[in-house]
N, C-alpha and C positions, 0 to 999 in steps of 0.2 A: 322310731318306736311307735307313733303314731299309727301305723301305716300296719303294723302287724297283729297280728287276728288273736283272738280266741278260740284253739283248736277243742274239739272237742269230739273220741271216738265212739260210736254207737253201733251196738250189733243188735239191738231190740230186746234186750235184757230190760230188765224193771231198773235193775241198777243204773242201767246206762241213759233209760229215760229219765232219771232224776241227777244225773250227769248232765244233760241236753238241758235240763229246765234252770241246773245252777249257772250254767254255761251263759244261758240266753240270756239271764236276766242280770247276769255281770257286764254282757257286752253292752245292755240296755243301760244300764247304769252308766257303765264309764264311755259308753260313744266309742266304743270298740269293733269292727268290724267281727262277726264272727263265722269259722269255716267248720262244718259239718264232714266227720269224714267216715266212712266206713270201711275197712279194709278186708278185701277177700283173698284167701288165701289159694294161690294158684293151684295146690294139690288137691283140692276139692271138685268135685268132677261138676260137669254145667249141665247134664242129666242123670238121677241118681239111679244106680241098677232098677230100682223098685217103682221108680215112674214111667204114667203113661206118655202117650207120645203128645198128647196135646194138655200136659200140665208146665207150669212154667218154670222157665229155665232158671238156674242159681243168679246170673246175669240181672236177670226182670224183677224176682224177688230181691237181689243187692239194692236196686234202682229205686221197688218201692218201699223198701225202709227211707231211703235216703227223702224222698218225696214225703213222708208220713212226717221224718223226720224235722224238715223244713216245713212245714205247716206249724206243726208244733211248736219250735220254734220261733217265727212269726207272729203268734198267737202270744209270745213272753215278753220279743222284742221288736215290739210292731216299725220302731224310728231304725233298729239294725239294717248294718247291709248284712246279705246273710247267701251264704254261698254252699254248696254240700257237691261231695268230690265221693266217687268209688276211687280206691287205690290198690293193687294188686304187691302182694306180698306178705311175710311175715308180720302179725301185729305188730308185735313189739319193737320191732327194726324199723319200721315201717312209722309210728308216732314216734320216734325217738329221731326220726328225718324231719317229721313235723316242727318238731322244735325246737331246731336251728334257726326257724325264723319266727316262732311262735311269740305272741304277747305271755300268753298260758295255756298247758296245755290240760284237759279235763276228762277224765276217766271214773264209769262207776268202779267201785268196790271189787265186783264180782260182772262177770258177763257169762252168757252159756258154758254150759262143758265146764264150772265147777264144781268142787265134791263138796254133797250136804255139810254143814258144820263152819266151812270156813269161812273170815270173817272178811280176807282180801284175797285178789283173786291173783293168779302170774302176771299179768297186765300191769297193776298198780305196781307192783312189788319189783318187775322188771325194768320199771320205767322209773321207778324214787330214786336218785343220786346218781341217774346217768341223762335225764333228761336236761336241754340244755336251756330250759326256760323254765318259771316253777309248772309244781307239779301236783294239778284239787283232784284229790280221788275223792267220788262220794257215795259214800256207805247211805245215808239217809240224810232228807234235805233237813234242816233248822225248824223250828218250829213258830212264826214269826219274823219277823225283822225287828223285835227288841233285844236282841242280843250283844253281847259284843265281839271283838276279834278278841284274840289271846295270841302271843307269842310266846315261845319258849325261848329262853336267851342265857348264854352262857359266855358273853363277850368274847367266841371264837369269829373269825370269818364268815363261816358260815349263819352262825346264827345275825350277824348284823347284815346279812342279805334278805334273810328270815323278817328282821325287822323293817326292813327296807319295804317291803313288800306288804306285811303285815301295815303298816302305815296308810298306803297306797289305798288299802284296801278297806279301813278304818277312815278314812277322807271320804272315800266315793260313798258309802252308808251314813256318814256322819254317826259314827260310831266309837264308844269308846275305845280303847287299847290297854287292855291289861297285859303288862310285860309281866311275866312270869319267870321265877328265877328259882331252882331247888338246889339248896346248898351238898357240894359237895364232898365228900368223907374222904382221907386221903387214902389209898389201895394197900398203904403198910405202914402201918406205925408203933412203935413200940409205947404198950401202956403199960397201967397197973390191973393185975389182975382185978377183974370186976366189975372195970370202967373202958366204955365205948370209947374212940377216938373220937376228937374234936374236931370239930366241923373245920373244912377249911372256909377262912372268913374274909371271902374274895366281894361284899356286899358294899365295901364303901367305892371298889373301883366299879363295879356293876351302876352304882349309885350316880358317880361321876358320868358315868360316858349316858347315862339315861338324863339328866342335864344338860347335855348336850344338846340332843336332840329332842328334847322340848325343845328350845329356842330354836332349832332347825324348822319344827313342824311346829307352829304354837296353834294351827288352829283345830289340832289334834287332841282332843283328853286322854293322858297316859295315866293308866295306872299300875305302880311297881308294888310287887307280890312277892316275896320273898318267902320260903314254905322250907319247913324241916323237913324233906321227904325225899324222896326219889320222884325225877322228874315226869315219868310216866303216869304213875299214879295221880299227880299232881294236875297235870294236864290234861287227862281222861277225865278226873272229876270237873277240872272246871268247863271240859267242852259240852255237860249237859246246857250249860244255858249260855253256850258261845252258838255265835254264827258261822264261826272258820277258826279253826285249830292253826297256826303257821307255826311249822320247824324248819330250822337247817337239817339236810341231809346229813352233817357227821358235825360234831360238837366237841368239846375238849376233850382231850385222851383216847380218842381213837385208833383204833389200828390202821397203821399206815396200808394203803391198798383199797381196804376200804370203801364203799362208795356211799354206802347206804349204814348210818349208826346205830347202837341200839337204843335211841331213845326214840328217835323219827321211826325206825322198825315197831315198835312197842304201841308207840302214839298212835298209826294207822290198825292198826290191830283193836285197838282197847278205843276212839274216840267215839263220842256219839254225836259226832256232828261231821261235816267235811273236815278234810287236812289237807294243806298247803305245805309241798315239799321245796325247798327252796335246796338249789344242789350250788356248790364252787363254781359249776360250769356257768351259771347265767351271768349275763351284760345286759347289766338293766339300764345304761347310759345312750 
């Protein structure tokens, strides 16, 4: 594990520059090697109809992103090793190769060739619950380092990967840990006219296994949030004054098939800070 990098794609978007800077200064923090990649897609021509013969080729300009890139960089995580790679192919294919061997892999929100409005771009969206290491998309950086991490947690698989990670990442900041937990309604129940079902009152085993893991991580500050709500809402509101948002990709009750759930769908949509996708695929051992 040691040994595996912080990936992190950049096409020279705004988004992806504040990608790069969350990138750098994770790997600075944890002594993580970090790899810089930019990926060009072979169907794009290496001189465009409309240029002259002595302007520079797609090739030159890939190279000095990449160069611009690693200054930048550098400039975050002066003690990183730090590495920057052109790669040819499909984006999305292509970071989804990345991290098979990835520590994390790091993507802005939005990169070129999005339409005005949107708030995640195909990138992030393509890569949430199939990428095989987690997965920080970042919409816009934190504001500070007095924040804390948030997890969402619903004591499936996934979410205690979620937490796994969330941890990790709450250690290297010395940062608190707010676990986060939004009770859920059961899908059909029969009442009395007038009166909403009752919550399902899953808070003392949630309670339990959060017990645990204090004593797993004590030198961790967790703090358990329990909130009448739906879990998006919940989570959007607390990522204004978090540092990192972390979901599991698919949570209780999910459609089998599935990769990507709708709460983790929701959270990168609606968060004001980074999110941390944590998918089934990762081996964090």
């Amino acid at each position: 594990m040691m040994n595996r990098a912080i990936v992190v794609g950049v096409d020279g978007s705004r988004a992806a520059w504040s990608a790069l800077a969350w990138a750098a200064e994770d790997a600075e923090r944890r002594s993580i090697p970090l790899r810089i990649v930019h990926v060009r897609e072979p169907w794009l021509a290496e001189h465009p109809l409309t240029a002259s013969s002595d302007e520079e080729t797609l090739t030159e300009r890939c190279r000095q992103l990449l160069e611009s890139a690693a200054r930048r960089a550098s400039a975050l995580a002066p003690t990183a090793r730090i590495s920057a790679v052109l790669v040819t192919g499909a984006v999305i294919e292509r970071l989804k190769t990345e991290s098979d061997s990835a520590e994390t892999v790091v993507v802005g929100s939005r990169g070129w060739g999005g339409f005005s409005g949107l708030v995640l771009g195909s990138v992030g969206l393509g890569l949430a619950g199939y990428a095989k290491s987690p997965l920080v998309v970042v919409r816009r950086l934190p504001r500070g380092d007095s924040g804390e991490i948030v997890v969402g947690y619903d004591g499936s698989p996934c979410a205690d990967l979620a937490l796994e990670y969330a941890t990790t990442q709450a250690s290297a900041r010395n940062a608190p840990l707010r676990v986060l937990y939004g009770r859920r309604y059961p899908i059909a129940a029969p009442h009395p006219v007038g009166y909403g079902p009752l919550p399902v009152d899953e808070a003392p085993e949630v309670g339990q296994r959060l017990i645990a893991w204090r004593e797993k991580h004590p030198g961790v500050e967790l703090i358990e949030s329990i909130v009448r709500e739906h879990p998006v809402p919940a989570l959007a509101k607390a990522s204004r004054a978090a540092e990192l948002v972390v979901v599991g990709s698919r949570g209780q009750g999910g459609f089998t098939g599935l990769m990507l759930g709708s709460v983790s769908h929701g959270v990168l949509h609606r968060a004001h800070c980074p999110v941390a996708v944590v998918s089934g695929l990762w081996r964090h051992s």
